[in-house]
C-alpha positions in Angstrom: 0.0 0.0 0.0 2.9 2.3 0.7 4.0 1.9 -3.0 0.7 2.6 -4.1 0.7 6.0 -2.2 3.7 6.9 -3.7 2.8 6.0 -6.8 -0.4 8.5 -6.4 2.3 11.3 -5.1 4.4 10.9 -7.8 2.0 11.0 -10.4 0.9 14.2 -9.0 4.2 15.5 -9.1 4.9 14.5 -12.7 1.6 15.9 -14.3 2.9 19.1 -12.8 5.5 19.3 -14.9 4.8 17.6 -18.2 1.4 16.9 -18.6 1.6 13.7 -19.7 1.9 14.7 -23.1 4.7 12.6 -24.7 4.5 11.6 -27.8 6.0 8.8 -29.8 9.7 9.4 -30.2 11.0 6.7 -32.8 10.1 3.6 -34.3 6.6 4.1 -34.7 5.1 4.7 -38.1 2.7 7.4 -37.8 0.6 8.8 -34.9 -2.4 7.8 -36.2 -1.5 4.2 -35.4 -2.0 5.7 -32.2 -4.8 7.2 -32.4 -6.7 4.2 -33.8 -5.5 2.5 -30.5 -7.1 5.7 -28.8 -10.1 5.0 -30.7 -10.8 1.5 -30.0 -10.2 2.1 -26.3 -12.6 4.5 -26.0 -15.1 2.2 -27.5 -15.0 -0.1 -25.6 -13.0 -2.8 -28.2 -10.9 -3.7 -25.8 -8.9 -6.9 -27.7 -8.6 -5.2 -30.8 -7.0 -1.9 -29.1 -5.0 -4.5 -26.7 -3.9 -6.2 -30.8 -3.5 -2.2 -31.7 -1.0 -1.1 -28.5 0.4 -4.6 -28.8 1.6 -3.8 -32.3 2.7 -0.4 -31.8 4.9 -1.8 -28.7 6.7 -3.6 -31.2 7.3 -1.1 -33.6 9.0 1.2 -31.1 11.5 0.9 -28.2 12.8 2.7 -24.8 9.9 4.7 -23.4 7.9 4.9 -25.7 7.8 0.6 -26.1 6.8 0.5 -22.2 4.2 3.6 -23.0 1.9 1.3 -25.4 3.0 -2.1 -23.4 1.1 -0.4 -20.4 -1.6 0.4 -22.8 -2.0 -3.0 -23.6 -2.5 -3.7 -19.9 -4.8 -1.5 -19.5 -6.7 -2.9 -22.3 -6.4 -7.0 -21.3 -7.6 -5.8 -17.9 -10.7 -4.0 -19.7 -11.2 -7.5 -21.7 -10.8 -9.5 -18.7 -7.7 -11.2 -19.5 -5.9 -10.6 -16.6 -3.7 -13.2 -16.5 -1.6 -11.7 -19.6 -2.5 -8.5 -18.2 -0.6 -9.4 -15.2 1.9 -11.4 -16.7 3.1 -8.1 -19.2 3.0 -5.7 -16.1 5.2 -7.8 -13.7 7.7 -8.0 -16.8 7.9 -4.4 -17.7 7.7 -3.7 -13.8 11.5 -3.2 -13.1 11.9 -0.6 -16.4 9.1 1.9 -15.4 10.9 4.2 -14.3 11.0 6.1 -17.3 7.6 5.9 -18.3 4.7 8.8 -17.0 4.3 7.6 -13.4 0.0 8.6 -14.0 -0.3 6.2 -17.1 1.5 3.8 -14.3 -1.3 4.6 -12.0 -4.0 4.4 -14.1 -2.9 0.8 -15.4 -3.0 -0.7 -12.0 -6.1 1.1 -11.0 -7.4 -0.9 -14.3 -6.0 -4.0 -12.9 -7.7 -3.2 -9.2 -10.9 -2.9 -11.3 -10.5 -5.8 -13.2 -9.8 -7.9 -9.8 -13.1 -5.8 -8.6 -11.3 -4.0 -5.5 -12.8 -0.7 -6.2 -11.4 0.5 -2.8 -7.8 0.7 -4.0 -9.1 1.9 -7.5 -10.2 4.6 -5.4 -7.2 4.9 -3.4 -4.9 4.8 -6.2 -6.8 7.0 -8.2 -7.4 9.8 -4.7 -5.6 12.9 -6.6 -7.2 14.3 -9.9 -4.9 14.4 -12.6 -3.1 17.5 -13.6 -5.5 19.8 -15.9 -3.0 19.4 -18.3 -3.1 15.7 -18.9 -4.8 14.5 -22.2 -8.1 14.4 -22.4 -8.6 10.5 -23.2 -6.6 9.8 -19.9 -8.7 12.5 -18.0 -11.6 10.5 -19.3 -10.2 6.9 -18.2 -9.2 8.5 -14.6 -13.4 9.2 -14.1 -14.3 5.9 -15.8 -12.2 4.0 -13.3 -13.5 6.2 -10.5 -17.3 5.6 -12.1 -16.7 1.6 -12.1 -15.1 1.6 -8.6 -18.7 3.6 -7.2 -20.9 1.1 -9.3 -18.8 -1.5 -7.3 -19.7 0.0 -4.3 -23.1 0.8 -4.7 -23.0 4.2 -5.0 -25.2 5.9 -8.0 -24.9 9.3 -6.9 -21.1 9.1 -6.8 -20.7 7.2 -10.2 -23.3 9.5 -11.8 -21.4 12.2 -10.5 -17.8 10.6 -11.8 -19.7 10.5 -15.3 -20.3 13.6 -15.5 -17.0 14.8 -15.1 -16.0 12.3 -17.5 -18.3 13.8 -19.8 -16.3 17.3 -20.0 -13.2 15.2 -21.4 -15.0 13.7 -24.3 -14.8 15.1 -27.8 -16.5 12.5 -29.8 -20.0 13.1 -30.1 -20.8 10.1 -30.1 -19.2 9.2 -26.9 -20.7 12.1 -25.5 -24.3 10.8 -26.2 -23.7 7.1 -24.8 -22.0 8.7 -21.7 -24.7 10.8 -21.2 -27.2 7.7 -21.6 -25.1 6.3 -18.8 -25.7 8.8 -17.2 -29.4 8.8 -17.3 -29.2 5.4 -16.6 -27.5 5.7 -13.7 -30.1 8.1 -11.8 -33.2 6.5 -13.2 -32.4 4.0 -10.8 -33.0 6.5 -8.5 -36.5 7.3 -7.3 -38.5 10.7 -7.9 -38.5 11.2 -4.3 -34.4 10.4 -4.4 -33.5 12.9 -7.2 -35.5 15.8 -5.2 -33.7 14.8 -2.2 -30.1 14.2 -3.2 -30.0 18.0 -5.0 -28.4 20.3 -3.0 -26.6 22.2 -5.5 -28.7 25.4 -7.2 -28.9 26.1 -10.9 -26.2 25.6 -12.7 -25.1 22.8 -11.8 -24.3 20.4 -14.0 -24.9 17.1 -12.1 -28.4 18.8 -9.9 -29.5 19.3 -14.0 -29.1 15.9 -14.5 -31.0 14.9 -11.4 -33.6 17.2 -12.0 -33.9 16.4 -15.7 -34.2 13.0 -15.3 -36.9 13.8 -12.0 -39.1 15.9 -14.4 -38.9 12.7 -17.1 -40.2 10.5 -14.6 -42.8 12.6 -13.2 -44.6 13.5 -16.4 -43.5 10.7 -18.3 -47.3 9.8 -19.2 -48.0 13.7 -19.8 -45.4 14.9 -22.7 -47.2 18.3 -22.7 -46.4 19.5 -19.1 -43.3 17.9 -19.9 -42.1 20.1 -22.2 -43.8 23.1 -20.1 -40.9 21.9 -17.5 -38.3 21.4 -19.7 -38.9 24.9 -20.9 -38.7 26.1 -17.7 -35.2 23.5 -16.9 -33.6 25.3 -19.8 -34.1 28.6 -18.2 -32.7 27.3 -15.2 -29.7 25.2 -16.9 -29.0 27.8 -20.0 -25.6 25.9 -20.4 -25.8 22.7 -19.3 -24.0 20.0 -22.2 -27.1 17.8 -22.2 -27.0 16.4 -25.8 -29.9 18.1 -28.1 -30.4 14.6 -29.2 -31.7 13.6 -25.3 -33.4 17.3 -25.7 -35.5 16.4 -28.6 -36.2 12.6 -27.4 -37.9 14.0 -24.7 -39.6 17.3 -26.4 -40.9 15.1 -29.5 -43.1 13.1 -27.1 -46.7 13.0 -27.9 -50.0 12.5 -26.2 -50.8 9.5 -28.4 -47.4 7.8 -27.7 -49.0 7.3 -24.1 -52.2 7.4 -24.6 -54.3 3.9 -23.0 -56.0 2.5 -25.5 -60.3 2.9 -25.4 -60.2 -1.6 -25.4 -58.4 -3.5 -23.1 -58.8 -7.5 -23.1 -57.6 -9.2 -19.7 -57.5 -13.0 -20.7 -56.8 -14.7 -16.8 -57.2 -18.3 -16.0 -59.8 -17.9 -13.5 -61.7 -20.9 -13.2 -58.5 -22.9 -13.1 -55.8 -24.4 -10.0 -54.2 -20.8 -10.7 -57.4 -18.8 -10.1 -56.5 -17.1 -6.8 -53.6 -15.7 -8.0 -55.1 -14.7 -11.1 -57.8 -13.4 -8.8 -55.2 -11.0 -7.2 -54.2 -9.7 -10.6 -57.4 -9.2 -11.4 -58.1 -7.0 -8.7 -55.0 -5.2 -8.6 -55.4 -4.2 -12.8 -58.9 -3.0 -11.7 -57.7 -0.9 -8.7 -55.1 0.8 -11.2 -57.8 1.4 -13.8 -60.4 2.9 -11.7 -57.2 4.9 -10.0 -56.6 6.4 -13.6 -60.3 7.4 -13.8 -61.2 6.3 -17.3 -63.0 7.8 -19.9 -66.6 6.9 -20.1 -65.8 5.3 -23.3 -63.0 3.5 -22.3 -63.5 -0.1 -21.2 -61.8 -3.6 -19.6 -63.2 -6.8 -20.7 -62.2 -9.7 -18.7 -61.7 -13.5 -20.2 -61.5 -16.5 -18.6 -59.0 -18.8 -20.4 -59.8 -21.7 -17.8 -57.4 -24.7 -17.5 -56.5 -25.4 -20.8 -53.5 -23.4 -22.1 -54.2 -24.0 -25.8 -57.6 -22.0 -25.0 -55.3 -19.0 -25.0 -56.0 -19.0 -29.2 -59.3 -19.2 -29.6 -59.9 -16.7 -26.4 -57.4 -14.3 -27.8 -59.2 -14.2 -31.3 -62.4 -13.6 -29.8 -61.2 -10.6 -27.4 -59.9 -9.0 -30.8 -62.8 -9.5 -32.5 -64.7 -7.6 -30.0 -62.6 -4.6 -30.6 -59.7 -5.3 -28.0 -57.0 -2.6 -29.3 -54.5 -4.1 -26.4 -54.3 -7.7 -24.6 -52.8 -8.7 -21.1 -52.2 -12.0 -21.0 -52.1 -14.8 -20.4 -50.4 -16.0 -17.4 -49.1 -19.4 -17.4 -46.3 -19.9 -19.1 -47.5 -22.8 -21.1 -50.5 -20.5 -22.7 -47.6 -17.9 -23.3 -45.5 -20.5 -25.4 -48.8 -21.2 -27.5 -49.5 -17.5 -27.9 -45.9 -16.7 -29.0 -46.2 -19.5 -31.6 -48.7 -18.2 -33.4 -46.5 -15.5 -35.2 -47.4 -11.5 -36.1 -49.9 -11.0 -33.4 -53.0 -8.5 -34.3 -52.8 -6.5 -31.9 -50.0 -5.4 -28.6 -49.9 -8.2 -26.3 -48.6 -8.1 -22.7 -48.2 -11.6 -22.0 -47.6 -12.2 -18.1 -45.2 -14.4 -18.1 -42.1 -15.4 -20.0 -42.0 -17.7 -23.2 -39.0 -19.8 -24.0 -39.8 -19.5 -27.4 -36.8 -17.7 -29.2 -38.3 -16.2 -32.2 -41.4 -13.8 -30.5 -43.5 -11.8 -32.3 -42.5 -7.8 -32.1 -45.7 -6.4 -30.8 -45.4 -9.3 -27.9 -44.3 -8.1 -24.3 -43.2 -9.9 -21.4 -43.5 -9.3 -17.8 -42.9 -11.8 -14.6 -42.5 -12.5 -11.8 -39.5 -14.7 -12.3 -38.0 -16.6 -9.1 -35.3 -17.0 -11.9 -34.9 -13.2 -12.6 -35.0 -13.0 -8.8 -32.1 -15.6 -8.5 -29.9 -13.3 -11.1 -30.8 -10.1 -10.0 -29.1 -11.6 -6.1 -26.0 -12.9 -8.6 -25.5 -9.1 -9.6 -26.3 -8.0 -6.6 -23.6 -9.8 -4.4 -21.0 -9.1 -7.1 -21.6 -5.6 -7.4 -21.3 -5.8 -3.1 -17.6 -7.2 -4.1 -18.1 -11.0 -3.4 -16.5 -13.5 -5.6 -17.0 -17.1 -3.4 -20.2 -18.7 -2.9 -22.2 -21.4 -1.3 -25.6 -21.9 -1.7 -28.2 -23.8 -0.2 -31.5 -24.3 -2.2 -35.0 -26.8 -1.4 -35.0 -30.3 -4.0 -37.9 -29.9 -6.5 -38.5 -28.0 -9.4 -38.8 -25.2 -7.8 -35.2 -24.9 -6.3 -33.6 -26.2 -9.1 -35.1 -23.6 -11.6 -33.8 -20.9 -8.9 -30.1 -22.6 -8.5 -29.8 -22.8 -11.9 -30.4 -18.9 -12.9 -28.6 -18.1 -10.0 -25.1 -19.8 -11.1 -25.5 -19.2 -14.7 -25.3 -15.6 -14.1 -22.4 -15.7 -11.3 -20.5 -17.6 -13.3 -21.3 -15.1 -16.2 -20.2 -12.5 -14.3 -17.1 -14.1 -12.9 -17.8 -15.3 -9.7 -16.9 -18.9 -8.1 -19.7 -21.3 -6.8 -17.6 -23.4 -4.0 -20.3 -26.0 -3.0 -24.3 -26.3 -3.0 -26.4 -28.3 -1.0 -30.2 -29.0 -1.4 -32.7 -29.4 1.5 -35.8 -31.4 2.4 -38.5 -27.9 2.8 -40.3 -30.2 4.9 -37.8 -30.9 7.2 -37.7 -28.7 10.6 -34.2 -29.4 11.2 -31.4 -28.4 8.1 -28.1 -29.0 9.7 -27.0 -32.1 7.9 -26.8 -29.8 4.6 -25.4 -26.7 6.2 -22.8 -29.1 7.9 -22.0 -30.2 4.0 -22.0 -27.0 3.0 -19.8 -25.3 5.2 -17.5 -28.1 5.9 -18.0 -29.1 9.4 -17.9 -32.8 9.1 -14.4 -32.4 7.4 -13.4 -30.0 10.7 -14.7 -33.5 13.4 -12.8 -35.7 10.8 -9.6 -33.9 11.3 -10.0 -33.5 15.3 -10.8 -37.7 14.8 -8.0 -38.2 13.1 -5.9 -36.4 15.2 -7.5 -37.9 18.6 -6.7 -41.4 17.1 -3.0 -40.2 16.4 -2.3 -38.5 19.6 -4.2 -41.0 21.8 -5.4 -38.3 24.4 -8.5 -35.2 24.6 -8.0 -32.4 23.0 -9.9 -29.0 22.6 -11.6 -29.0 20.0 -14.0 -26.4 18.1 -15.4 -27.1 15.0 -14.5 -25.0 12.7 -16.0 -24.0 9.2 -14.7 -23.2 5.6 -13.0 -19.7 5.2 -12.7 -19.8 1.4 -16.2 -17.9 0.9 -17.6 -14.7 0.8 -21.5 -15.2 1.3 -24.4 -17.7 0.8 -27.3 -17.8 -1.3 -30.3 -19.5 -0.1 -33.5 -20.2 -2.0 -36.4 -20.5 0.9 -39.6 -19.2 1.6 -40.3 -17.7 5.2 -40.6 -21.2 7.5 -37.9 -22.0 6.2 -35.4 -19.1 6.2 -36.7 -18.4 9.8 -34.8 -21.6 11.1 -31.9 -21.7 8.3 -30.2 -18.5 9.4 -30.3 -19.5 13.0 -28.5 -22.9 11.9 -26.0 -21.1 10.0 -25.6 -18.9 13.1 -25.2 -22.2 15.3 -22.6 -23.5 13.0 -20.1 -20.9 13.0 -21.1 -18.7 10.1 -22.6 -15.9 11.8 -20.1 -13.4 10.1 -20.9 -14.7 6.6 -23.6 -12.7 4.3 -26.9 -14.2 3.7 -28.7 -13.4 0.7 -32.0 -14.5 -0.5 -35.2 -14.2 -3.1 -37.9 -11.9 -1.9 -39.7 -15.3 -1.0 -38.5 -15.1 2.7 -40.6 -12.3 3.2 -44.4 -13.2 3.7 -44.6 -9.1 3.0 -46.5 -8.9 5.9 -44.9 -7.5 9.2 -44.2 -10.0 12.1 -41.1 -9.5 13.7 -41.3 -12.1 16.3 -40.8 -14.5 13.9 -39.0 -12.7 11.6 -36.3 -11.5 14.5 -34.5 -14.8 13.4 -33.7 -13.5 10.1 -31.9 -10.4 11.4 -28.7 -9.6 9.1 -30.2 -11.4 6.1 -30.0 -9.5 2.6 -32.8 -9.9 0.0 -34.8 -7.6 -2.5 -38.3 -6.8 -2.8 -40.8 -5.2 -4.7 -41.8 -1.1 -3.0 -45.5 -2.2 -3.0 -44.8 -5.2 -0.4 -42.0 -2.6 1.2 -44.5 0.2 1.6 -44.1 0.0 5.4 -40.2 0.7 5.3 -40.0 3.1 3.1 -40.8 6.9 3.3 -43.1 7.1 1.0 -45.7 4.4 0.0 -47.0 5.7 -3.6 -50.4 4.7 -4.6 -50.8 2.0 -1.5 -51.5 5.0 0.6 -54.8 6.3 -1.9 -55.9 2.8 -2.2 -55.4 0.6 0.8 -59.1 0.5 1.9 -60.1 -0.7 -1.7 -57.7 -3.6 -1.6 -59.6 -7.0 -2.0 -58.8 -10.0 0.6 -57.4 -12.0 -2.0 -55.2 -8.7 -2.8 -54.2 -8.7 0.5 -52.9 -12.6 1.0 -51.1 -12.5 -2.7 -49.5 -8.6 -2.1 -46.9 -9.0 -5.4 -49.7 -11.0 -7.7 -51.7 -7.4 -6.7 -48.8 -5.4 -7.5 -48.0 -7.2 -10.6 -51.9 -6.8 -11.7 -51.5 -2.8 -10.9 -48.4 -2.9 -12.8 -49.5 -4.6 -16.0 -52.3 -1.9 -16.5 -50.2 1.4 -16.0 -46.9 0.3 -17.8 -49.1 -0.1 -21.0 -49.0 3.6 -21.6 -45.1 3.7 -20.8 -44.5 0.7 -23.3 -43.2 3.1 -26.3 -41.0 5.4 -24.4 -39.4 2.5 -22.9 -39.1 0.9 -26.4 -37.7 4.1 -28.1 -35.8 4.9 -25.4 -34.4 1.6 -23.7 -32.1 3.9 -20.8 -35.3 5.0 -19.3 -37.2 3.4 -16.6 -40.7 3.4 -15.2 -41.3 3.5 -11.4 -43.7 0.9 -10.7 -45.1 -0.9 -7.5 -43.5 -3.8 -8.2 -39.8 -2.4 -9.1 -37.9 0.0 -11.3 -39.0 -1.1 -14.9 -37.1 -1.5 -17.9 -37.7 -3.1 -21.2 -35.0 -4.8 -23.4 -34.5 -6.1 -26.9 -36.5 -9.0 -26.2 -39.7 -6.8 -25.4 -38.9 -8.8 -22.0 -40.1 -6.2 -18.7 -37.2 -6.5 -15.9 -37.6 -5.6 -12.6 -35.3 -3.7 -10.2 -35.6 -4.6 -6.5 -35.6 -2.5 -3.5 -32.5 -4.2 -1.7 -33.0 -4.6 2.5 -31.8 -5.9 5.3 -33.8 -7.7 8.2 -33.2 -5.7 11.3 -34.8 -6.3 14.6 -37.2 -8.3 12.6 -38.5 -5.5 10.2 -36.8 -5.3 6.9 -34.5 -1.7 6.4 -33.9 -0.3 3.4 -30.3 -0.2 2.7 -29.8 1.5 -0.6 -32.9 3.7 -1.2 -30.3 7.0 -1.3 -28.3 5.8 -3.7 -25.1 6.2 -1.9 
């Protein structure tokens, strides 16, 4: 750490004095070779400039030779190669004594991002580089900075880092996809959130943002008191660098871009084995359509697809031929494979569930529920919170192995190590046997055996559980998490996180009960979080209205509330796929796919009661 200090004073001390600015002395055939390496940094081709730097590193020598080498570095780190990133540093190590000590900093602050420890990206990175440093490594020094916040959590702080990036950009086109980042960044970000976090007054640059972005979630349904605002933001924010393509995106909006349509079709399988929860989405569109207060001529026409999936055909032509301009539903996901089967569909379709079907028809929309999108989003979650080794411990059945499965396809995606897994009986009262497996504490009483057999005498002995790993992953729903974390706690791994699907939460206050999950991490929808957060949204105007049925299957409500208002928001969010929409049952994008993702609310049970831990953003 010392060296890395001195590293950070050096650079400091060399910027001062030259910039940064050398240039190519011999060997190399033309500075745009260079710039082409430049280029494909920037965007993001990372092997190809890594191929570029490697080339001009063997066209040149002295200085300049170690310049591009560390270049290179930078670039195998971006590609995640690290291994030959690594193994070209430590080589060139000894001979850097010539070369710009802040293009040295900034290469291992690439490597400290690359091995995800954005604390010593951070530390290495503490001093800002001179003014007079290029402005492609002024960019890279904010990246870094960015990437080490995102690791931490911190959306303010990398929004902020972007921003600042944003002044060292002169491509246009970089400009615009930072600034998308940007926007990206705070739409995670609730209204409330933006309003909050803005303590800077007009003109400053990163309160513009936040307010910009809190005015396009506020009237994102009502384009023309959204441009009143943005008249008035311009006033306010004369020369703030917002691109004029963002401008117009947002000005251009029209009524009849969000406008609900006057026939909506809601095909539900309600005299089926899923009718309560199709029940609860019933209600809950309902409570959201009467909350909008229709037109008179606007109307909801409900279909029962019963227990047959393959219904879902002749059901859906019928709702059309009675004028249905827009279809939600269905819900299983077998009627959803049959529906996305049938090609072009006649009219928008919001189908509520996902198909596996690859080729889907463009006017068909998904949105879930997923215990698999759960089971990734607590993947990113725990590598984004700087964890690399896991365990996890998940029921047998279909339903645990559909979670287990998302879950370590997308840690391993994202790079992280699953050590060991363990299923468990969910009608079992007592779990040790598999926690035992799973944190190794029969291997700890076979080595004290061993030992006692060798020695021949008593010893002291304290099991002792596996240190290699960072957190645990468990797939439960409330009876049983209440008695896993306990048993983890008995067995030694009380200082190991715990992270979980919102199905430990019965969303319903108890903290008697729940006081045994204390310390355990999972996400959740805000409608189920309403009580622990400051503000509760629409629960608040229509809690007395909520049906009984509504009240036992909370998200299946939500979700129903949900698939009615996000129908206007469905072609901003296509046209403009870095926006969100703030919904009761998460943040909401839409991708590619026309697939609706959810992002959680992420707390923490505390004294029984989950507590938001990231509602701030910082």
């Amino acid at each position: 750490m010392k060296k890395i200090l001195a590293l950070v004073a050096l650079a400091v001390l060399y910027l001062a004095h030259t910039g940064c600015t050398t240039v190519p002395e011999t060997g190399v055939t033309g500075a745009g070779d260079e710039a082409q390496a430049i280029y494909l940094f920037q965007r993001e081709r990372y092997t190809d400039a890594a191929q570029a730097y490697g080339e001009l590193a063997r066209q040149s020598d002295g200085p300049t030779r170690l310049r591009y080498l560390l270049r290179q570095v930078a670039a195998l780190a971006r590609a995640d190669r690290l291994a030959q990133a690594w193994q070209i540093y430590r080589a060139i190590e000894p001979d850097l004594e010539s070369v710009p000590v802040a293009l040295r900093v900034l290469t291992l602050a690439q490597l400290s991002l690359a091995e995800r420890k954005p604390e010593q990206v951070l530390e290495l990175l503490a001093q800002p580089l001179d003014a007079t440093a290029p402005p492609e490594l002024q960019a890279e020094y904010h990246s870094l900075r960015a990437g080490a916040f995102t690791m931490l959590g911190q959306r303010l702080e990398n929004s902020r880092e972007l921003v600042a990036r944003g002044f060292y950009l002169l491509d246009p086109e970089l400009q615009l996809q930072n600034q998308q980042a940007i926007w990206a960044s705070l739409a995670t970000l609730t209204e409330r959130s933006l309003q909050q976090l803005r303590v800077a007054p007009p003109p400053d640059v990163l309160s513009g943002w936040m307010e910009l972005v809190a005015l396009a979630k506020k009237y994102q349904l009502r384009p023309q008191l959204l441009q009143q605002e943005l008249a008035r933001w311009r006033t306010d924010y004369p020369n703030h660098p917002v691109r004029p393509e963002l401008l117009e995106g947002l000005m251009s909006r029209k009524q009849e871009d969000v406008t609900y349509p006057d026939h909506i079709a809601l095909i539900l399988p309600l005299s089926s084995r899923y009718a309560r929860a199709a029940e609860a989405i019933r209600d809950g569109f309902l409570s959201a359509y009467y909350e909008h207060r229709p037109r008179q001529d606007q109307q909801i026409r409900i279909y029962d697809i019963g227990s047959d999936p393959t219904n879902v055909h002749a059901v859906y032509q019928r709702a059309v031929a009675a004028g249905a301009q827009f279809v939600v539903g269905p819900l299983s996901k077998e009627a959803t494979d049959a529906l996305a089967r049938e090609g072009e569909l006649p009219v928008p379709t919001l189908a509520l569930n996902y198909t596996s079907a690859e080729d889907v028809p463009a006017n068909l929309y998904q949105f879930s529920l997923s215990p698999e999108e759960e089971a990734r989003q607590v993947a990113q979650r725990t590598w984004l919170d700087g964890h690399v080794y896991a365990l996890a411990l998940v029921p047998s059945g279909p339903w645990g192995e559909r979670v287990f499965n998302a879950f370590r396809t997308r840690w391993e995606e994202l790079g992280g190590t699953l050590l060991e897994h363990q299923r468990y009986n969910a009608t079992d009262n007592d779990f040790s046997l598999p926690i035992k497996r799973l944190l190794d504490i029969d291997d700890s009483r076979r080595r004290y055996r061993r030992l006692h057999t060798l020695l021949k005498r008593n010893l002291k002995y304290t099991p002792r559980r596996r240190k290699d790993v960072d957190f645990v992953f468990i797939a439960a729903y409330p009876r049983q998490a209440r008695q896993i974390r306990p048993q983890l706690k008995f067995f030694h791994a009380a200082d190991l996180p715990v992270y979980a699907t919102s199905h430990v939460f019965t969303g319903n206050l108890n903290r008697e009960k729940d006081r045994d999950m204390d310390g355990l991490y999972f996400g959740d929808m805000p409608w189920v979080l309403a009580e622990s957060r400051s503000h509760s949204g629409l629960r608040n105007d229509i809690e007395p209205y909520i049906s009984s049925v509504g009240r036992s299957l909370q998200r299946l409500f939500a979700l129903g509330i949900d698939a009615f208002n996000i129908i206007a928001a469905l072609n901003p969010l296509r046209a403009y796929p870095y926006e969100r929409f703030d919904g009761e049952t998460g943040s909401l994008s839409l991708d590619e796919r026309n697939r609706i993702h959810r992002q959680l609310t992420w707390v923490r049970f505390r004294s029984g009661q989950p507590v938001l831990i990231d509602e701030s953003g910082q």
